[in-house]
C-alpha positions in Angstrom: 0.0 0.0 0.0 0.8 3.4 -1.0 1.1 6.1 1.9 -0.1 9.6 0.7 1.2 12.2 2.3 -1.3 15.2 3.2 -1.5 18.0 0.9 -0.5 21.6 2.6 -4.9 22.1 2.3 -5.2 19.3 4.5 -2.7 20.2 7.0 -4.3 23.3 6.9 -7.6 21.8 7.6 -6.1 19.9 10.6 -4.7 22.7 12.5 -7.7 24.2 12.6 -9.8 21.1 13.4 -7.2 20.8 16.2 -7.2 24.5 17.4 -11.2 24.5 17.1 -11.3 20.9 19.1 -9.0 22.1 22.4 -11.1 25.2 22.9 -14.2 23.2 23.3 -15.0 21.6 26.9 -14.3 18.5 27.3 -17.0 16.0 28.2 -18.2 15.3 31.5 -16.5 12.0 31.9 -13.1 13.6 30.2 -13.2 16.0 32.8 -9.6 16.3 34.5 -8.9 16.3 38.2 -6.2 19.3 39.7 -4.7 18.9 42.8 -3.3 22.1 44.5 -0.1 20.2 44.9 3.6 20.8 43.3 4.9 18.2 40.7 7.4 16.8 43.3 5.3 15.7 45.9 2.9 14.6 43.0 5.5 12.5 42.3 6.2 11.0 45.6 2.5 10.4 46.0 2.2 8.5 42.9 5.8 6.4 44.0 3.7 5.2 47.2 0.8 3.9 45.3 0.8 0.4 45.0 0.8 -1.6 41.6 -2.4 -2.7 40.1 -2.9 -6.0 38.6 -3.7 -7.2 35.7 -7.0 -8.5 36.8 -8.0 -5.5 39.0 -7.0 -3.6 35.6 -9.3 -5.7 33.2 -12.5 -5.0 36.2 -11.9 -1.4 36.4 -11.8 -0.8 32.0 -15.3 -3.0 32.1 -16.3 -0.4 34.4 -15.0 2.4 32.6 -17.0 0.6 29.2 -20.2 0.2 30.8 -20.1 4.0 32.3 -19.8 5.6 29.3 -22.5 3.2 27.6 
């Protein structure tokens, strides 16, 4: 297969798609959560968070599916 490479136009198009797109609000389920906190103890915070399995991951993306449906 052939890759095409996007004419300037379609660039074009796409940087505005992409500037028009991050203004918007995101949706409520995209919505991000701030802590007033500074990026190193962020960091040490997540460093004390245990792993999550596998398993507990699979459960909690299920979840996640049948939310948004």
């Amino acid at each position: 297969m052939a890759h095409n490479k996007p004419t300037k136009k379609q660039l074009e198009a796409l940087e505005a798609q992409i500037k028009s797109d991050q203004e918007k609000p995101v949706r409520e389920n995209e919505r991000r959560v701030r802590f007033k906190i500074n990026f190193k103890d962020a960091v040490k915070k997540m460093a004390n968070t245990p792993p999550v399995s596998n398993k507990d991951l699979i459960k909690w993306t299920r979840k996640q599916k049948k939310d948004i449906e």
